[in-house]
N, C-alpha and C positions, 0 to 999 in steps of 0.2 A: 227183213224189214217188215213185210208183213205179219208176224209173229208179234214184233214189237207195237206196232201201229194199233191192231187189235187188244191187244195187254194192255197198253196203256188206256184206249178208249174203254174196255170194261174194269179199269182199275184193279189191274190183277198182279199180284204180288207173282217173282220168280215161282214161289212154291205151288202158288196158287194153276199159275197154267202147267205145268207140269202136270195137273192131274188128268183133265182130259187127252188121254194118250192118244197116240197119232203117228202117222207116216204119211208123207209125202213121195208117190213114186211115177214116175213118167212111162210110157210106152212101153219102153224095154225092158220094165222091171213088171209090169202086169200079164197077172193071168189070163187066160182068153176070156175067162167070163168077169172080167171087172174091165174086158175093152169097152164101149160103147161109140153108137154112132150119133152125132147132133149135137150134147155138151160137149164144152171143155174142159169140163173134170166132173167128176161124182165122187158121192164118200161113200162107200160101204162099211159097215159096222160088225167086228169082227167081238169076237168072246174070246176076252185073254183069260191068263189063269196067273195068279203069283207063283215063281216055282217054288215048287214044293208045297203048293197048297191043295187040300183035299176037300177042303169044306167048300158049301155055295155062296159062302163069303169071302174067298178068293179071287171070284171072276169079277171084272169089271168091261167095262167097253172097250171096242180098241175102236178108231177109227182110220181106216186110210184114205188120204189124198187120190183117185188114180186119176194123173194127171192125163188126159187123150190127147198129144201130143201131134198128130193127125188132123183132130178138126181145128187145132191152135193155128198151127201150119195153113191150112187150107184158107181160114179165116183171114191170116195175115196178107197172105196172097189174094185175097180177093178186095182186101181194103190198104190198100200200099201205103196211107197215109196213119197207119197204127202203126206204132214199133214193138218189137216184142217187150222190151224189158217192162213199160207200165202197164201191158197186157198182163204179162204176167203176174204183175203185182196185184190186177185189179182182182183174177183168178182167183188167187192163193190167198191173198184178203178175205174175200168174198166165201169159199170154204172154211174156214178158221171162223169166222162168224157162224156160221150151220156150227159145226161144232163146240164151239162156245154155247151156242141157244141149245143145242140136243144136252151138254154135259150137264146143264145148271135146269135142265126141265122147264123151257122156255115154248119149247118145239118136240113136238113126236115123231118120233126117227120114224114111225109108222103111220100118219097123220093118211088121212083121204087122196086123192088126189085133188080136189078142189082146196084144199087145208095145204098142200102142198104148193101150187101155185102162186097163192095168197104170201104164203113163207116165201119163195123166191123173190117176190115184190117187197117184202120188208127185207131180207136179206139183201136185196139190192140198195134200198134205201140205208141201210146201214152202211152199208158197204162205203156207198158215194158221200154219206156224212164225214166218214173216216179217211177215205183218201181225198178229197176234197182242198184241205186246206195244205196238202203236201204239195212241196216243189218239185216235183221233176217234167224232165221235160219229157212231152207226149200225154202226160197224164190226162191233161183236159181232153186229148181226143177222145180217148179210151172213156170217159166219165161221160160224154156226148154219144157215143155209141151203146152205152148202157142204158141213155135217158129214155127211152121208152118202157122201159121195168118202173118205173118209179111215176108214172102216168097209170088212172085207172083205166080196170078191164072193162066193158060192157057187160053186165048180167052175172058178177059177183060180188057178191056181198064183201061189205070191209071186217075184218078181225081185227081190232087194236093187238 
C-alpha cells in the first residue's frame, strides 16, 4: 500500500518506480551493521552492478529498507494506543519518499547533518500529505504522533 500511495502521489508510472531499486528487510534479515538504535528504519545505499556488466555504467543505486523491528516493538509498547499496521504504513511511506527524493536528485544521500534534519522535516511533511487523506483505522493516531516533525526547529534555517 505504501508503494502504491507514494507512486501515485509523485505520478509515477509502473516503469517508472521500478527504477529506484530497493529492499525492504526487518530484523532478521539485517546485518549487524545496518542494525541501529533510535530510528525505526534507515536506508543504506548499496552499489549494484547489472549482471554481467563490466563498465561504470552498469552500477546504479540499490537501496535497502532495514526495517529495526526492535525500536517499532518498543515504541508500540510504550504508546498502546498506536496499532501496528498504520505504524507501519506511516514507516514504510515515509522511507520510500527518501528514496524517491535521493533517486530523482531532490536530496543528497550525503547531505550535512543539518541538511539532513531539515530532510526529515519535509520528508515528514510529505509523508503526512500522503497518508493523510487515507482511511484506515489508527492512522490519525500515528499522523498526531508524528505532528511534531512538521512544527519548526528553533535556530534552523528553512530549505524549500
Amino acid at each position: 500500500m505504501a508503494e502504491e500511495l507514494v507512486s501515485n502521489h509523485y505520478k509515477m508510472s509502473a516503469s517508472q518506480w521500478l527504477h529506484p531499486k530497493y529492499d525492504v528487510k526487518t530484523l532478521a534479515d539485517l546485518a549487524e551493521d545496518e542494525i541501529v538504535t533510535g530510528p525505526f528504519a534507515q536506508i543504506i545505499r548499496y552499489e549494484g552492478k547489472l549482471k554481467g556488466g563490466v563498465l561504470g555504467s552498469s552500477a546504479y543505486d540499490f537501496y535497502k529498507i532495514c526495517i529495526q523491528d526492535h525500536a517499532i516493538l518498543k515504541s508500540l509498547e510504550e504508546h498502546p494506543e498506536i496499532a501496528l499496521y498504520p505504524f507501519a504504513l506511516y514507516i514504510v511511506t515515509h522511507e520510500l519518499v527518501h528514496i524517491v527524493r535521493f533517486s530523482r536528485f531532490l536530496q543528497n544521500f550525503n547531505a550535512s547533518d543539518e541538511e539532513k534534519l531539515m530532510e526529515e522535516r519535509r520528508v515528514h511533511g510529505i509523508t503526512h500529505d500522503i497518508l493523510d487523506p487515507v482511511k484506515a483505522q489508527g492512522l490519525s493516531t500515528v499522523l498526531t504522533f508524528y505532528g511534531t516533525w512538521r512544527t519548526p526547529i528553533d535556530g534552523l534555517r528553512t530549505i524549500p
